[in-house]
N, C-alpha and C positions, 0 to 999 in steps of 0.2 A: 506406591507411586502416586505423587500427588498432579492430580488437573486443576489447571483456574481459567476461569473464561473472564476474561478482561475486554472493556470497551475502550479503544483506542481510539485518538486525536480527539478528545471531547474532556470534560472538567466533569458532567454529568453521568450516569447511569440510563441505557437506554437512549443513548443514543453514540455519534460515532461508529465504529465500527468493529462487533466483535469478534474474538480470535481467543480460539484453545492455545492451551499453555501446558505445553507434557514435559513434567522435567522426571527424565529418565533414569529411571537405578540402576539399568543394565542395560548393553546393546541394545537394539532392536532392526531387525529385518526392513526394506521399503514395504514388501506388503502386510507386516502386520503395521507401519504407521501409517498405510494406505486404508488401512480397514479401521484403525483408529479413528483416524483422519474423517472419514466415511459415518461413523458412529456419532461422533462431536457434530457432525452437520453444521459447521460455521464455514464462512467464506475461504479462512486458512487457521490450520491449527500447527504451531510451533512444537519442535521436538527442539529439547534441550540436553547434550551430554558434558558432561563436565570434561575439558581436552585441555591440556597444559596451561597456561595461564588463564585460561578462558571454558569457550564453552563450544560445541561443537552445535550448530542451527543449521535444522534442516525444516522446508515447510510444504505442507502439504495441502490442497483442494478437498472437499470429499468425492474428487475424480483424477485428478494430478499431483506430482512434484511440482512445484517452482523454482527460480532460478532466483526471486529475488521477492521481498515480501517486506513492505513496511511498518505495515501497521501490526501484525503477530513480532518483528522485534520491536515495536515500542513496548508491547504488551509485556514479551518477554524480559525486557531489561527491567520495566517498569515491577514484576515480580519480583525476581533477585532482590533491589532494593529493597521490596518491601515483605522477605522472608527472612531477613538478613543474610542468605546470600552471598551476598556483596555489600560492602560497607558504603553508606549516604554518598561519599566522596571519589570512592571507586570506581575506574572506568570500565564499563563492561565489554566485551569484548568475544566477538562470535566467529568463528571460523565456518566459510560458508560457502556454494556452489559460485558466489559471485565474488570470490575474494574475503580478508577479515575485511568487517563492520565493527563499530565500534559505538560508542552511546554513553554520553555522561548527564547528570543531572544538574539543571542549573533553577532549584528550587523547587517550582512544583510542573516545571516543563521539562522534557527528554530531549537531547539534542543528539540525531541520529548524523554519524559521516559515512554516506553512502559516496558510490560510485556515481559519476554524471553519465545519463541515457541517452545522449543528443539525438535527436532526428534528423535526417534526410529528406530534402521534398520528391515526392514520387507522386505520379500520377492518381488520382486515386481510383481506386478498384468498383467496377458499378454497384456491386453488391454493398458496397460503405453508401454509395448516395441513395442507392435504391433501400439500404437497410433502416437509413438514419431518416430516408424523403426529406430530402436538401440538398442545396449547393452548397458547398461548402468555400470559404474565404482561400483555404490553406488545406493541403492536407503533406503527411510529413509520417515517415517509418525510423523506427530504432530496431534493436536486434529482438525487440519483445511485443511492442505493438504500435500503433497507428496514433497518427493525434491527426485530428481535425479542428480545425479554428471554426466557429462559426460568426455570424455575424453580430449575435448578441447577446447577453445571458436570457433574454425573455424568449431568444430563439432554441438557446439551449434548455431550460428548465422546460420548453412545449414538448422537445420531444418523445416520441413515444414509437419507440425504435424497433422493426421486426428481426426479433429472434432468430428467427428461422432463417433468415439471408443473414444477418450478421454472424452467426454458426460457420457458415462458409468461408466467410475472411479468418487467413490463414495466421493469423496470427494470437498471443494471448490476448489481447482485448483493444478495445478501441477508445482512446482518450478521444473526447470531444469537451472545447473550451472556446471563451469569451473571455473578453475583459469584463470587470465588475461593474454592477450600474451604479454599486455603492462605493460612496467613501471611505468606509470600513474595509471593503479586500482590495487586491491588486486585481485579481482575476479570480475567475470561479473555471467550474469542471468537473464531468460525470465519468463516471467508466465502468464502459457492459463488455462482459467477458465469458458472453454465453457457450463458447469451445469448449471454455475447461468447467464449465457447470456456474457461473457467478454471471446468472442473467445482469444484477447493475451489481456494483460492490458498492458500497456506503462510504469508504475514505478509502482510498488507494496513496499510501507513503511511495512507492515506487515508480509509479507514472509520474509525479512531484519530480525525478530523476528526469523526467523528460521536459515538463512543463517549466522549470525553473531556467533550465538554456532555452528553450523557445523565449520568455517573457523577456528574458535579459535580452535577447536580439531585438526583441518588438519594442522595450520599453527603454532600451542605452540603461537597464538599472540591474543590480543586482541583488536588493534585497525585497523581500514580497511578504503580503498576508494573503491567506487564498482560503477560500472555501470551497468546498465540494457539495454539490448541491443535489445530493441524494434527499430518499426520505427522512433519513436519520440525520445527515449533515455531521461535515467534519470543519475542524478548524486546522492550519497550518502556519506557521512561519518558517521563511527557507532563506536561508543565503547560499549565491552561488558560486564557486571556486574559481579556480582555474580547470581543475580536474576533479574533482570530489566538491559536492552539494549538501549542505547541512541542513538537514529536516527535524522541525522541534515542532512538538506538541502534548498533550496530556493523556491522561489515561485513569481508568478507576477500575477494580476489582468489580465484577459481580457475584461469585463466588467461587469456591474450590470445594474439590470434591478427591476421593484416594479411589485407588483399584489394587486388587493384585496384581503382582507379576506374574 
């Protein structure tokens, strides 16, 4: 059974954001890809089983399942290709809690067709202003987590967010975002997801699901460059559908490694 830990949304090594890759020889149980999962100690580690034209993707926390995970299938399509797999030209194609996903390559970029996350504005919860100590501009839910606008990216890269209360908000994690002060992105974006064990995540492809219908209301525009402004830092390019959102970025091997079954 081969593993590779791959750094997704990034051209570089050591940065982006990394994600186990288990491409599976045979079944396997939730708890033992739970304890897997647990073992890899990475933010999500990808289980891959080969399912009729595709592949069956399931992803795991080293504390949860997920419902939905970006940057472990960049990682994972970004393998295939480059085990051969799947042929240069081939669409890869993943059967998965949140519907098929789908991922083609257009050179040295991944171009993911996810499902769109939209938000709802709701109130926000005091534990987000108390977590995050701010007002926030906006704040807005989907069926997965929270986004909060704030006022600036120098408002967003200050903060320094208590754990402890944002543990409490009920949902997987809390996107918080600004417009860019640079020329270079549309907007920028952090996301702490201390419930399910992912104090900040490094590049989050799935809140991108959210983030890309919020910019398009805010901005009349549908296509964007974004960064995620973690310590590692991700890059993005998204266009956004009518119903499905297309998420491209890069990826590089760190290594692989085999186990037994």
């Amino acid at each position: 059974m081969k593993i590779f830990q791959v750094d997704a949304f990034t051209d570089k090594i050591f940065s982006g954001n990394p994600a186990g890759v288990c491409l599976l020889t045979s079944p396997k149980d939730e708890v033992w890809m739970q304890n897997m999962a647990m073992e890899i100690n990475l933010s999500e580690t990808a289980f891959l089983q080969e399912y009729k034209e595709g592949f069956k993707l399931r992803w795991f926390t080293p504390q949860n399942e997920v419902d939905l995970c970006g940057h472990a299938t960049l990682a994972s399509a970004h393998i295939l290709w480059q085990i051969g797999m799947l042929k240069q030209d081939s669409e890869a194609r993943f059967y998965t809690k949140s519907g098929k996903l789908t991922a083609k390559k257009n050179q040295e970029w991944i171009e993911l067709n996810f499902p769109i996350e939209e938000d709802v504005e709701i109130r926000a919860p005091k534990e987000i202003k108390e977590g995050l100590n701010l007002i926030p501009n906006y704040v807005g839910k989907n069926r997965m987590d929270y986004i909060v606008e704030v006022e600036s990216e120098e408002v967003l890269k200050n903060i320094n967010p208590d754990l402890e209360l944002l543990k409490k908000v009920k949902t997987r994690g809390i996107i918080v975002t600004s417009v860019s002060s640079s020329d270079e992105y549309d907007f920028v974006s952090r996301f702490f997801a201390p419930r399910i064990g992912i104090n900040e995540d490094p590049v989050t492809g799935s809140a991108h699901c959210c983030l890309g219908p919020f910019w398009k209301r805010k901005l009349n525009k549908n296509v964007f460059k974004a960064y995620q402004a973690s310590q590692r830092g991700g890059i993005l390019k998204i266009r956004v559908g009518d119903d499905r959102i297309y998420l491209s970025g890069q990826a590089k091997t760190v290594f692989c490694g085999e186990m037994s079954d």
